[in-house]
N, C-alpha and C positions, 0 to 999 in steps of 0.2 A: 606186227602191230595188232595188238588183243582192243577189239574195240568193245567194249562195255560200259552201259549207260546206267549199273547200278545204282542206286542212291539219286540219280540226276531227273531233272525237274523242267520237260521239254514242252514250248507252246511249237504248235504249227496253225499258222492262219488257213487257210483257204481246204479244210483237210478233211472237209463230209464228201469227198470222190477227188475219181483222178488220182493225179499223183501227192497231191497234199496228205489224201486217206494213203497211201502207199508209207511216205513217208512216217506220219504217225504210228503206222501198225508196223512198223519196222523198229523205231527208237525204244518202242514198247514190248514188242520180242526179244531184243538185247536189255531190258530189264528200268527202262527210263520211266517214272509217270507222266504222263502226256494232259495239258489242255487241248482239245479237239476244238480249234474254233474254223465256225461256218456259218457266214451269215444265211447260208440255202438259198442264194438268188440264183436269177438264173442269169448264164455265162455274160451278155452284154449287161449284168447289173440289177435285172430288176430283182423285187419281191425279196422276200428273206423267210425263213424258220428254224427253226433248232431242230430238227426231224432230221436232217441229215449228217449234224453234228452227233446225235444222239444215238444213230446207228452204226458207227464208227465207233463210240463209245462202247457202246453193246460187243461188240467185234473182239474190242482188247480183253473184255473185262470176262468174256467168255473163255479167250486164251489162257485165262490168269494174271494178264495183268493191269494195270490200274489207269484211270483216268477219268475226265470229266468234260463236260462237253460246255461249251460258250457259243453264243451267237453275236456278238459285238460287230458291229460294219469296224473295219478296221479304219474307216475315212473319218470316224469319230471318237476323237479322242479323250473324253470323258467314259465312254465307253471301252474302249482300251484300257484304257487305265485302271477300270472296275475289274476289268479279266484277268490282268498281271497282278492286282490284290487276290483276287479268287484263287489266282497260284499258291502266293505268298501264304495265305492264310491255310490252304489245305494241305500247303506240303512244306512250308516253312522256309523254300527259297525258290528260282529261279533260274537255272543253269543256261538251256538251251532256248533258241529261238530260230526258228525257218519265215522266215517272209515268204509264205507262198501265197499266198492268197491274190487274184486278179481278174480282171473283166478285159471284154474284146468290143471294139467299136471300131472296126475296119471300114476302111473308104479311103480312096486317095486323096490326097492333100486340097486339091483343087474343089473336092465335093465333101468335104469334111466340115460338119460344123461345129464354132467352137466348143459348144458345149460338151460334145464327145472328147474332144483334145484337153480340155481341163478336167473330166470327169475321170478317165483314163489314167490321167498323172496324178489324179488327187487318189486313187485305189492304189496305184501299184507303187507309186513316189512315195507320197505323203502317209501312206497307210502303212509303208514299212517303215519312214522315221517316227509315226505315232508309235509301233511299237518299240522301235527299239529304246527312242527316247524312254518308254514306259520302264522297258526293263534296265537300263544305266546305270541308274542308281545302287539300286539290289546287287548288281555282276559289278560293279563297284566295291561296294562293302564286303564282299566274299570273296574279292578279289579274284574271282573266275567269269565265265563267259562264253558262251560259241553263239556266233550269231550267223546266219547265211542269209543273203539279201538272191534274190529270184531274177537273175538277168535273162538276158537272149539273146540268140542270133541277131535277129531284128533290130536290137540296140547295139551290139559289137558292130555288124557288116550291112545292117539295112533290108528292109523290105517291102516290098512295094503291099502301100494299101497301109502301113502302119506306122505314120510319123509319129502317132500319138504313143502308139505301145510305145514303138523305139526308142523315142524320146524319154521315156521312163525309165525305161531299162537299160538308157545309157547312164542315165542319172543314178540308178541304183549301184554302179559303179564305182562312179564318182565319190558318194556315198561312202561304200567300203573304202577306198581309198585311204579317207580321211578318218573316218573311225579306227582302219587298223592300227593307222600311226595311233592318235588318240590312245587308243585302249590296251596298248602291250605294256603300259608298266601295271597295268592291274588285271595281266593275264585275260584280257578278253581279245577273243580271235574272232577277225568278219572277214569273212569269204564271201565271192558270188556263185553259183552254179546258173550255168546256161544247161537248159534241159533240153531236147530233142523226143517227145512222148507225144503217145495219141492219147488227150484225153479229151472228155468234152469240148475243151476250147477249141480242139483239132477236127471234129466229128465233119466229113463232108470237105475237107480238104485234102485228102490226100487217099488214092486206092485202097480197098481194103484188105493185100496182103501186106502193103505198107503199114498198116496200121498195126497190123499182128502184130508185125516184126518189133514194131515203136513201144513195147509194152510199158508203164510207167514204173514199173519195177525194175528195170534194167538203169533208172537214173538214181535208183536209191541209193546204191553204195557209194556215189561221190557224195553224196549230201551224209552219209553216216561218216567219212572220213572227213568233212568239212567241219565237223560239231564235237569230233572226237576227241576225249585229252590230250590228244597227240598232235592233234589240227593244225594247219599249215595257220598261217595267215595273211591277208592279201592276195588271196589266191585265188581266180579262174579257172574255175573249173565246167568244161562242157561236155557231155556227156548224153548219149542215146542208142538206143540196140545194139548195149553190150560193149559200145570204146569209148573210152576216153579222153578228151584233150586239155590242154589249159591255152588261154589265150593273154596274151600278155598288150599291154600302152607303150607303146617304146619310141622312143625317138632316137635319130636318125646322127651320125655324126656333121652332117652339114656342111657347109661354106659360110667363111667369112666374105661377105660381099661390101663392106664397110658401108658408109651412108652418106657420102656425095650426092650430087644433081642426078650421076647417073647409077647409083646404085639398082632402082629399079630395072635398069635391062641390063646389069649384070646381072641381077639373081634370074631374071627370063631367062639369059644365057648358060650360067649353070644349076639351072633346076634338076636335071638328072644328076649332076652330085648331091646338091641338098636330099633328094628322093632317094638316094640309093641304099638300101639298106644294110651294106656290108659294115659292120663291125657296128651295129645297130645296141643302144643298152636298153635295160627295165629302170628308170631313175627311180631311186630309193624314195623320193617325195618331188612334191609339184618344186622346189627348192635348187632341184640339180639342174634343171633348166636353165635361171640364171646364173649358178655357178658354170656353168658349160659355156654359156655366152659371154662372159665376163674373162674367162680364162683366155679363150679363143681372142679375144679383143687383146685381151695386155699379151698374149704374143706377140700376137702382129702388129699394134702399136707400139709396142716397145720396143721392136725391131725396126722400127723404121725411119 
């Protein structure tokens, strides 16, 4: 697999540090022209400037190659929209897109106030369907596309302290789900990457040989395969210090417990079949659920 981003026309949100700047300076080594957007806040949200978009910029354009820097809050979507023209206009399309871009408002649930749990899902939710909404159209009409939406651990399996991240990040999921169907008769691929890196957002969580080891260059290469011509899609991918996994929604083959008086403590009684995961599938769409349950019924009603 020859991954080359010649000719291709890639935004990455969140990409003045960390692994955003990783990213970018990577799609632009393999030959991509790169929007650099950063709003320059600091990691829980505040403040904004172009300074660190613009350093990033500096970085490619030193190597030889090309890009331009944006400061857009991705929460604003008028703003958005100006960025993916600023593409359009200087390179004449739109190829790729990374949703990296995100803020941290940790606190457990109990001591959480809303304003952080809305604030949280409006960056990392809403800020990646402002963009991708933005670019649609465009990977439409050129009948191409790679797009990667920024999940997590925390949103896959949970973590304490972060309903609100998790919450987003399960959603950003969800998300891909429904765009991959969407968008495969006009060759656009959305993938998620769970990342595992020490960057800012991580500073003061974790030892600092751990950190070494978590470099945020060790997540690039799943996200250069996510965007690639060659790109999976619908595909989880998680990835940090150098392995890789994919994580998959699968459901369970189950029990018919039918729906009598006492169907409720039949299914108490066989919960460990419904749970059991042997001969466990990935259903092609949210769709195969009710075909599964439907099917499962006219057996065993029609058998009886």
């Amino acid at each position: 697999m020859n991954i080359d981003f010649k000719g291709r026309v890639a935004i990455v949100t969140g990409a003045g540090g960390g692994l955003g700047r990783q990213h970018a300076l990577a799609l632009a080594a393999r030959g991509a022209r790169v929007v650099v957007n950063d709003l320059g806040g600091a990691r829980e949200g505040s403040g904004g400037s172009l300074s660190a978009a613009e350093q990033v910029v500096a970085e490619i354009r030193a190597a030889g190659g090309e890009a331009i820097a944006n400061n857009a809050s991705v929460t604003d979507w008028d703003a958005v929209q100006a960025m993916v023209q600023q593409a359009v206009d200087t390179w004449g399309r739109v190829d790729i897109l990374v949703n990296n871009a995100g803020i941290l408002r940790d606190k457990s649930f109990s001591k959480m106030e809303l304003a952080d749990f809305r604030l949280v899902m409006d960056v990392h939710l809403m800020g990646a369907v402002h963009c991708t909404k933005a670019v649609w159209p465009h990977m439409i009409e050129q009948k191409y596309g790679r797009i990667v939406m920024t999940t997590s651990s925390s949103g896959l399996y949970g973590n304490f302290g972060q309903s609100n991240y998790g919450a987003a990040k399960m959603a950003l999921v969800g998300l891909m789900q429904t765009l991959s169907l969407e968008g495969a008769k006009h060759d656009i691929r959305v993938n998620c990457l769970a990342p595992t890196a020490a960057t800012r957002m991580t500073e003061g969580l974790m030892p600092a040989a751990v950190l070494q080891a978590l470099k945020p260059e060790a997540v690039v290469p799943a996200m250069l395969v996510l965007v690639a011509q060659d790109a999976p899609t619908r595909t989880i991918l998680c990835a940090g210090a150098g392995s890789v996994e994919a994580a998959h929604i699968t459901m369970t083959q189950g029990a018919w417990i039918g729906f009598e008086d006492q169907a409720a403590e039949r299914l108490g009684e066989q919960l460990g079949q419904v749970t059991d995961r042997v001969g466990e599938t990935v259903p092609g769409s949210g769709a195969a659920q009710g075909t599964h349950e439907i099917a499962v019924a006219t057996a065993r009603l029609g058998a009886a």
